[in-house]
LUMVOLUM-423301 format. One record per residue (C-alpha): residue number from 1; residue in three letters; x, z, y. Coordinates in steps of 0.02 Angstrom, whole numbers. Example, Ala and Ser with C-alpha at 12.3 -4.5 7.8 and 13.67 -1.06 7.14 Angstrom:
BEGIN
    i   aa      px      pz      py
    1  Ala     615     390    -225
    2  Ser     684     357     -53
# end
This chain:
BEGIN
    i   aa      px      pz      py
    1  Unk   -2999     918     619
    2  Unk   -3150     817     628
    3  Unk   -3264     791     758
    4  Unk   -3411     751     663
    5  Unk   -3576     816     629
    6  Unk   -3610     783     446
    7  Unk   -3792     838     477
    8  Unk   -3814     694     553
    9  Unk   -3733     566     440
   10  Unk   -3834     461     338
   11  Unk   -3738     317     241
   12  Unk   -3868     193     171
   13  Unk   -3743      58     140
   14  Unk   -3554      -9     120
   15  Unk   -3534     -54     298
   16  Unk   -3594     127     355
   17  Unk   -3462     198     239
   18  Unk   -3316     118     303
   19  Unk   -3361     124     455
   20  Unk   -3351     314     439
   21  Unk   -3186     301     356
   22  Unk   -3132     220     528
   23  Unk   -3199     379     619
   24  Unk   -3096     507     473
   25  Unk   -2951     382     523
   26  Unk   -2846     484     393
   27  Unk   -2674     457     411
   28  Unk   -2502     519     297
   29  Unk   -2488     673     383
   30  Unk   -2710     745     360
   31  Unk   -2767     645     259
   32  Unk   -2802     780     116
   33  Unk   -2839     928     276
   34  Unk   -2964     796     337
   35  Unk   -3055     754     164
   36  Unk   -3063     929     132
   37  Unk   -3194     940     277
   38  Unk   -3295     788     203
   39  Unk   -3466     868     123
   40  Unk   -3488     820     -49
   41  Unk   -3663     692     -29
   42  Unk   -3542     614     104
   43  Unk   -3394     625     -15
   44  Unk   -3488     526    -125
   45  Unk   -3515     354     -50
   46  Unk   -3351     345      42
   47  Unk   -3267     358    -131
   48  Unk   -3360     189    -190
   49  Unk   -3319     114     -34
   50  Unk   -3153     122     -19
   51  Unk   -3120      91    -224
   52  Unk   -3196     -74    -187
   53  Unk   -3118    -108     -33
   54  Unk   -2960    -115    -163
   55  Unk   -2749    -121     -84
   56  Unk   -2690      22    -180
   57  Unk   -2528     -64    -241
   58  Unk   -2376      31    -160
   59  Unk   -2233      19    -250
   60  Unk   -2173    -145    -353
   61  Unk   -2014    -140    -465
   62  Unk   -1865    -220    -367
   63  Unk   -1802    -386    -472
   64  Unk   -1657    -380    -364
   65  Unk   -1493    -382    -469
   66  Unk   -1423    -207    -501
   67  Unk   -1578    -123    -427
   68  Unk   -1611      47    -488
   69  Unk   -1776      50    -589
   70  Unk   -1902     119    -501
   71  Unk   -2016     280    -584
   72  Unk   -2093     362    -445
   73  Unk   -2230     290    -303
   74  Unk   -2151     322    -126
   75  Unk   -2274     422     -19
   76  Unk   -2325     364     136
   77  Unk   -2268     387     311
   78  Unk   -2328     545     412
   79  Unk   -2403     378     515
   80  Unk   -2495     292     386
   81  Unk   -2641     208     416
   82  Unk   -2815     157     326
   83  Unk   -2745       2     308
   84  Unk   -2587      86     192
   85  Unk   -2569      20      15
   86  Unk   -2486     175       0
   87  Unk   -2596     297      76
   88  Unk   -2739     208       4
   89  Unk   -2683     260    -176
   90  Unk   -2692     443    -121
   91  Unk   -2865     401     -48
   92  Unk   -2911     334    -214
   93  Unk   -2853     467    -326
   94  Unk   -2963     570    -206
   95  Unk   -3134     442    -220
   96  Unk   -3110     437    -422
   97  Unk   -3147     615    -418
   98  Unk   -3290     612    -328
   99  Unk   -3372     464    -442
  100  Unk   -3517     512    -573
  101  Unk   -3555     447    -733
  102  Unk   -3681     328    -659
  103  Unk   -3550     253    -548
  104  Unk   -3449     166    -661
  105  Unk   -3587       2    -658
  106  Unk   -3534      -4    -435
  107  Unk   -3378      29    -469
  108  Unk   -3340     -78    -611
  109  Unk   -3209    -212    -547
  110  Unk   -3137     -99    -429
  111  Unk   -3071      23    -600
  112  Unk   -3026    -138    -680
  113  Unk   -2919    -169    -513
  114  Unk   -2840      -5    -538
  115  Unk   -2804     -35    -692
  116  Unk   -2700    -217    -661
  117  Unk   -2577    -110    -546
  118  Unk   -2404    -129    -621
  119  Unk   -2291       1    -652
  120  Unk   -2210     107    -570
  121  Unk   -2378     146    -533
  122  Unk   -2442     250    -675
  123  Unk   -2568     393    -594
  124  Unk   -2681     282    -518
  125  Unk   -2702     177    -692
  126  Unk   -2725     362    -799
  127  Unk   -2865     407    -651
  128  Unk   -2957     245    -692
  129  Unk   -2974     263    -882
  130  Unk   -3032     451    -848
  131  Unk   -3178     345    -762
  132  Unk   -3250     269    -920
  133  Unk   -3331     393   -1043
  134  Unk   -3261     423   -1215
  135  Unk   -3423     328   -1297
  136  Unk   -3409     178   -1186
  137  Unk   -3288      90   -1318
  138  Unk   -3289     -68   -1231
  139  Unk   -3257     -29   -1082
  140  Unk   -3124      79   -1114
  141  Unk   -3050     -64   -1210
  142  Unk   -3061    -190   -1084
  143  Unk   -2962     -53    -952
  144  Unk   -2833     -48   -1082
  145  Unk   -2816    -217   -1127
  146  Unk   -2816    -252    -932
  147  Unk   -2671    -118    -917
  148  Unk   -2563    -189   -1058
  149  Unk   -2547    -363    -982
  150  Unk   -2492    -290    -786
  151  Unk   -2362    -206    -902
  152  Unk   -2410     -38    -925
  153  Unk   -2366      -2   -1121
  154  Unk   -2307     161   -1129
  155  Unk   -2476     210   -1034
  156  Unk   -2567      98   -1155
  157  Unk   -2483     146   -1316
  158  Unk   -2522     353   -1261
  159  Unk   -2710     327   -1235
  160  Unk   -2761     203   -1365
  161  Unk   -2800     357   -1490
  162  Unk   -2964     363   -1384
  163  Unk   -3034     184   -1471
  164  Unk   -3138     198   -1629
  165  Unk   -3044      97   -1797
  166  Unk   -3150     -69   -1743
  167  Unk   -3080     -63   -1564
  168  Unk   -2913     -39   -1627
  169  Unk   -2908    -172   -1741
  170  Unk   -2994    -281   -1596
  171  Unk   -2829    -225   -1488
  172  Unk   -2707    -271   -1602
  173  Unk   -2801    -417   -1642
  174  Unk   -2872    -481   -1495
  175  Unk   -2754    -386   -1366
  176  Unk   -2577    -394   -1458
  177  Unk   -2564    -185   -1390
  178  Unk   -2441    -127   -1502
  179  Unk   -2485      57   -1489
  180  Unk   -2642      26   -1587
  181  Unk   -2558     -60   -1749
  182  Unk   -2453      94   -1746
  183  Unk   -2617     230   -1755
  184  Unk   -2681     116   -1909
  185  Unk   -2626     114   -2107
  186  Unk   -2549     -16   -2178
  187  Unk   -2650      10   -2346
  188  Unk   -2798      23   -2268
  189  Unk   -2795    -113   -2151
  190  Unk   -2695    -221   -2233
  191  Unk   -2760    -363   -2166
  192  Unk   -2728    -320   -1995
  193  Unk   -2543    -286   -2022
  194  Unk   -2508    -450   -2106
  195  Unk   -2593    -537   -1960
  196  Unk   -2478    -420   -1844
  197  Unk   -2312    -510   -1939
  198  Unk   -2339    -675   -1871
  199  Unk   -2417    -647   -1726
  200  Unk   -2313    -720   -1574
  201  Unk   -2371    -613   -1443
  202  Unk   -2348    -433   -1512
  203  Unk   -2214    -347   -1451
  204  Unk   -2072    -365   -1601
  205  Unk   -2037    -167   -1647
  206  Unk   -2234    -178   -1665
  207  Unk   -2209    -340   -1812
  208  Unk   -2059    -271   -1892
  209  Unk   -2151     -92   -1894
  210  Unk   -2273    -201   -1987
  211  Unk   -2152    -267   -2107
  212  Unk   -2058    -124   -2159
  213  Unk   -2235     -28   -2172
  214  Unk   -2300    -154   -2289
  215  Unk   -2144    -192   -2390
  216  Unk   -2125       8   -2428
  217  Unk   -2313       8   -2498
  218  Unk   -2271      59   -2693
  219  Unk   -2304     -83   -2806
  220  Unk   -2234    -121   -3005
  221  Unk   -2195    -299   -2962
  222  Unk   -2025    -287   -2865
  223  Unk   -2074    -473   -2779
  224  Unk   -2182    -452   -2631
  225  Unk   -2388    -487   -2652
  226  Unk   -2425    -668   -2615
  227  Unk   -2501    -636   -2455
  228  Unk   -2352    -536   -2397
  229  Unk   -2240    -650   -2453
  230  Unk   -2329    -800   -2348
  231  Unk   -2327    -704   -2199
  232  Unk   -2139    -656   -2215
  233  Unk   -2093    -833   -2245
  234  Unk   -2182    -877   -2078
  235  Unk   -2116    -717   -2005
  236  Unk   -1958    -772   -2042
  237  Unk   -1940    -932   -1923
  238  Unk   -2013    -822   -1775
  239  Unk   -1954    -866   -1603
  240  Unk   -1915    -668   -1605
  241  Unk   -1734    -666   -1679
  242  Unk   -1785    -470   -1752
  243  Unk   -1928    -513   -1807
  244  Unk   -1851    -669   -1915
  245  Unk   -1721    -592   -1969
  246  Unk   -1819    -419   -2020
  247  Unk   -1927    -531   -2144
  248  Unk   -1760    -626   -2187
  249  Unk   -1694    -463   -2270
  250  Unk   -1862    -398   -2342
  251  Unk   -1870    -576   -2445
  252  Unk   -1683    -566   -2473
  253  Unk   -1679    -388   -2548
  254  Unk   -1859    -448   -2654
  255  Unk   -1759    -598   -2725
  256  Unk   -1815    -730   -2610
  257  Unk   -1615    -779   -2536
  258  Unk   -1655    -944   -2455
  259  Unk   -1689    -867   -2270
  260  Unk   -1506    -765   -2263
  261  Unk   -1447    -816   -2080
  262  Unk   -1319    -925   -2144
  263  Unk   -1252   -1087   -2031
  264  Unk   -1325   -1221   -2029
  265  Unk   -1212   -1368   -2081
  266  Unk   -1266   -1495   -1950
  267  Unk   -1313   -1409   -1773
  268  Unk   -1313   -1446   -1588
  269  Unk   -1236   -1293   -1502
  270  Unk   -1409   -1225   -1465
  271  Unk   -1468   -1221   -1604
  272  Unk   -1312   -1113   -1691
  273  Unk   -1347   -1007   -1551
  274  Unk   -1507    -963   -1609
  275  Unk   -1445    -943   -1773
  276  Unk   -1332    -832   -1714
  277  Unk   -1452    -710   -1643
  278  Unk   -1548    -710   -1792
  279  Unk   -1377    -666   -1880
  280  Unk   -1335    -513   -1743
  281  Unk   -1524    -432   -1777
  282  Unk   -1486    -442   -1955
  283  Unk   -1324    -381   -1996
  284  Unk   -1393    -243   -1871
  285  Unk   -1510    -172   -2039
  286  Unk   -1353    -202   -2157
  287  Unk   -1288     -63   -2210
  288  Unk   -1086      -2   -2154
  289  Unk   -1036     -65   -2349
  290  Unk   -1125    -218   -2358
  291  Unk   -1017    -382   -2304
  292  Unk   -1030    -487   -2147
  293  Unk   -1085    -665   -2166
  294  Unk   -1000    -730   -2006
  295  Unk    -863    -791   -2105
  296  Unk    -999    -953   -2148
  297  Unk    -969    -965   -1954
  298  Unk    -811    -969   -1934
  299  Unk    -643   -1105   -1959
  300  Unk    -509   -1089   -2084
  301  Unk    -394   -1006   -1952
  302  Unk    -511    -854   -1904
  303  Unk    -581    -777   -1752
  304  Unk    -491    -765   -1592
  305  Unk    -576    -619   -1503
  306  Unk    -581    -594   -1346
  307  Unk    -596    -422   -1270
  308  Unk    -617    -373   -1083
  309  Unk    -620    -204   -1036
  310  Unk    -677    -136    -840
  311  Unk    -586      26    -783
  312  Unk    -682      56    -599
  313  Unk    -500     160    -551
  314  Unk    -365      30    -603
  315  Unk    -281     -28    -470
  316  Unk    -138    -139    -549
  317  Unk    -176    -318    -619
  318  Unk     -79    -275    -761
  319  Unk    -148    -433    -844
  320  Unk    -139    -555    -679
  321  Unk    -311    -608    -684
  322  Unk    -348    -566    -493
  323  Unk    -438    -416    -536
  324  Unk    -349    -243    -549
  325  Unk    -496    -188    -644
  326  Unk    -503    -284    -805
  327  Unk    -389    -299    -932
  328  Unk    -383    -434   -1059
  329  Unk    -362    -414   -1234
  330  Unk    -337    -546   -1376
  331  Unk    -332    -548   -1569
  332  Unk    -347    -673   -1700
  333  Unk    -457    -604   -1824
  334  Unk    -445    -694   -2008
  335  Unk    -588    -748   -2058
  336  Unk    -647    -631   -2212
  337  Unk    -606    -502   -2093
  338  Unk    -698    -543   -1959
  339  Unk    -855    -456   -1900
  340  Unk    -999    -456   -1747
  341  Unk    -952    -350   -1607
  342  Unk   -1029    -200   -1523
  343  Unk   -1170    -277   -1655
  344  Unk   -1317    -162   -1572
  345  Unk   -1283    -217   -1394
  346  Unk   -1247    -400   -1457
  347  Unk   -1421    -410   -1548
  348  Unk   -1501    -362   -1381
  349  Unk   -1411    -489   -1267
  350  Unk   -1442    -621   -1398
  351  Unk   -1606    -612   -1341
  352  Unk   -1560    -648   -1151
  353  Unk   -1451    -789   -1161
  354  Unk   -1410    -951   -1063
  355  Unk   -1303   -1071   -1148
  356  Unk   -1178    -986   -1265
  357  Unk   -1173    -835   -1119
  358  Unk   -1287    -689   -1185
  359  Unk   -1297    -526   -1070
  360  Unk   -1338    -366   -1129
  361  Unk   -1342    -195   -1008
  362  Unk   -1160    -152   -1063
  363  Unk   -1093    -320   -1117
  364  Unk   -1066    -493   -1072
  365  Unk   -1043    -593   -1245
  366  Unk    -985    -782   -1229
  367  Unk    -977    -879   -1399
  368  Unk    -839   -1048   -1381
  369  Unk    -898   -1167   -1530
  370  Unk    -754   -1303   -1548
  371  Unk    -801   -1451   -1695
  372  Unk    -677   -1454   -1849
  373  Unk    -685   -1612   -1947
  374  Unk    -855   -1633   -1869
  375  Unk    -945   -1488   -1900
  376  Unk    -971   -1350   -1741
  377  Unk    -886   -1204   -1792
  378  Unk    -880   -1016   -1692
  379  Unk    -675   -1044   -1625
  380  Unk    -703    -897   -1510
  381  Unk    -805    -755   -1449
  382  Unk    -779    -655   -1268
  383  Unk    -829    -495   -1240
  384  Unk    -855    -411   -1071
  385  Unk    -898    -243   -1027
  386  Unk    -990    -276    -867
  387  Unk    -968    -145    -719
  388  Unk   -1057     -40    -659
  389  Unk   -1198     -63    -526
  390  Unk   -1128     -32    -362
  391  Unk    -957     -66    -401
  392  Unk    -878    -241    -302
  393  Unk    -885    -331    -461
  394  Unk   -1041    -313    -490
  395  Unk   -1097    -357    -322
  396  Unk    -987    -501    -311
  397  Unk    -984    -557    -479
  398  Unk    -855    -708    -479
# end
């Protein structure tokens, strides 16, 4: 497919190199036909030359509301040029095979490049830590580290068995990767995992892992070690409503009762709110027999709930709302009956929340707080099942 006459090629430099890739002109539809023709001592500096020239990002995750997430990297057009992000990516998976040992010091910011790709782009970032030899600890580190801030954790968290115990304590530490708390012990790196607790930027199942790992150590005194119980304490006013409320009920259950997420007396509305969320992650560990502590929430007269259900079929507004399909639904729950609804979904939207409106994937939760002989109280709570994606509602949401 080529008309050249590799006996004659000699590349002694960058510039030669691409300006052979111009003459391969590989496009969509030969690119792999034409690279199979490439010799292998020509093979070799057209990989480094196109790693470095870099554009291999494809495919970025639509932030569009009710786009589908994205998994896969679209191929390229049968047309695709040199100049392709996405044909470029198939180039480079190509180049990183060709690369040597004794490559990696040319090649250097061009893997770390690789690795800063954000998902869905997940090959390309695997290819470039297959670069960097098992013994090159730092390296392999910094390729991580790099990956775990474009957003690639599930990558991340897979390979991170490859660092030594000092680079995984340097991840946690230094990277906040949450993948490499998880490979460690909690006995034997103990300080490690109370640093973990309060530290802001872990991810939180990484911090409460921590917590429930170091609480379960076995230990005569039935009140946690001082420097557990310091950390908890801090733990416990984290901005991360499960992490707060995860060391809430570890000091609770070891005696300590002043961090329960009861209401505040005197509280602007956002600040109840956040109370709130730290109350929906922690009567999400409560067990089914163990007693809700809205009621410290609520008024003398209850709970009015309000529940709004989405049938994509309905055609009747049997409710008169303007829209055949919701229904409205309304109870007036007393108040020692009263309980958080749909509490697994609710401690997840209390996380995304703008006002007193809090949005889950399933459910929209809105929380009315009316003031009874001048304290805020929780008068009302509205719960939405949003539609579907791709239904008129949720296209058009009103």
């Amino acid at each position: 497919m080529l008309a050249i006459d590799w006996a004659k090629v000699a590349l002694t430099d960058e510039a030669e190199a691409l300006g052979l890739w111009d003459r391969i002109a590989p496009t969509g539809a030969d690119w792999d036909d034409k690279l199979l023709e490439v010799p292998s001592p020509v093979a070799h500096p057209l990989a480094i030359a196109l790693l470095r020239g870099g554009n291999f990002t494809c495919t970025r995750p639509s932030t569009a509301a009710c786009a589908k997430p994205i998994y896969d990297v679209a191929p390229p057009a049968e047309t695709a040029g040199l100049a392709d992000p996405c044909l470029r990516r198939l180039l480079a998976l190509w180049a990183i095979d060709q690369l040597d040992d004794d490559d990696l010091p040319n090649v250097r910011a061009a893997v770390l490049a690789l690795a800063a790709i954000p998902p869905p782009e997940s090959q390309l970032v695997e290819a470039a830590l297959r670069t960097i030899p098992r013994e090159d600890q730092d390296m392999r580190l910094e390729l991580l580290a790099t990956a775990w801030r474009a957003g690639q954790h599930d990558l991340v968290d897979l390979s991170v068995g490859g660092l030594d115990e000092p680079h995984l304590i340097e991840a946690v530490k230094r990277h906040h990767i949450a993948g490499a708390l998880e490979i460690l012990s909690a006995e034997a790196q103990r300080g490690t995992y109370l640093a973990a607790i309060t530290d802001e930027a872990l991810p939180a199942r990484a911090r409460t892992m921590a917590i429930t790992e170091l609480a379960a150590i076995p230990s005569t005194d039935p009140r946690p070690a001082p420097d557990l119980q310091a950390a908890l304490v801090v733990a416990a006013t984290s901005s991360d409503c499960e992490v707060a409320a995860t060391s809430a009920r570890v000091l609770d259950q070891r005696g300590d009762h002043r961090w329960v997420p009861r209401r505040p007396r005197t509280a602007t509305v956002p600040q109840l709110m956040r109370a709130m969320c730290v109350l929906a992650s922690y009567e999400a560990l409560q067990q089914a027999d163990e007693a809700s502590l809205l009621s410290t929430y609520l008024p003398a007269r209850g709970l009015e709930r309000i529940t709004i259900t989405y049938d994509p079929l309905s055609e009747d507004d049997r409710d008169g709302d303007g829209d055949p399909h919701t229904t409205h639904a309304a109870e007036l729950v007393a108040r020692g009956d009263a309980v958080l609804p749909e509490i697994d979904d609710l401690a997840r939207a209390m996380q995304h929340c703008t006002g007193a409106i809090c949005v889950a994937d399933d459910h929209e939760f809105r929380f009315v707080w009316t003031r009874f002989s001048g304290e805020l109280l929780l008068s009302r709570i509205e719960v939405a099942e949003r539609p579907p994606c791709g239904s008129p509602t949720a296209q058009n949401p009103p």
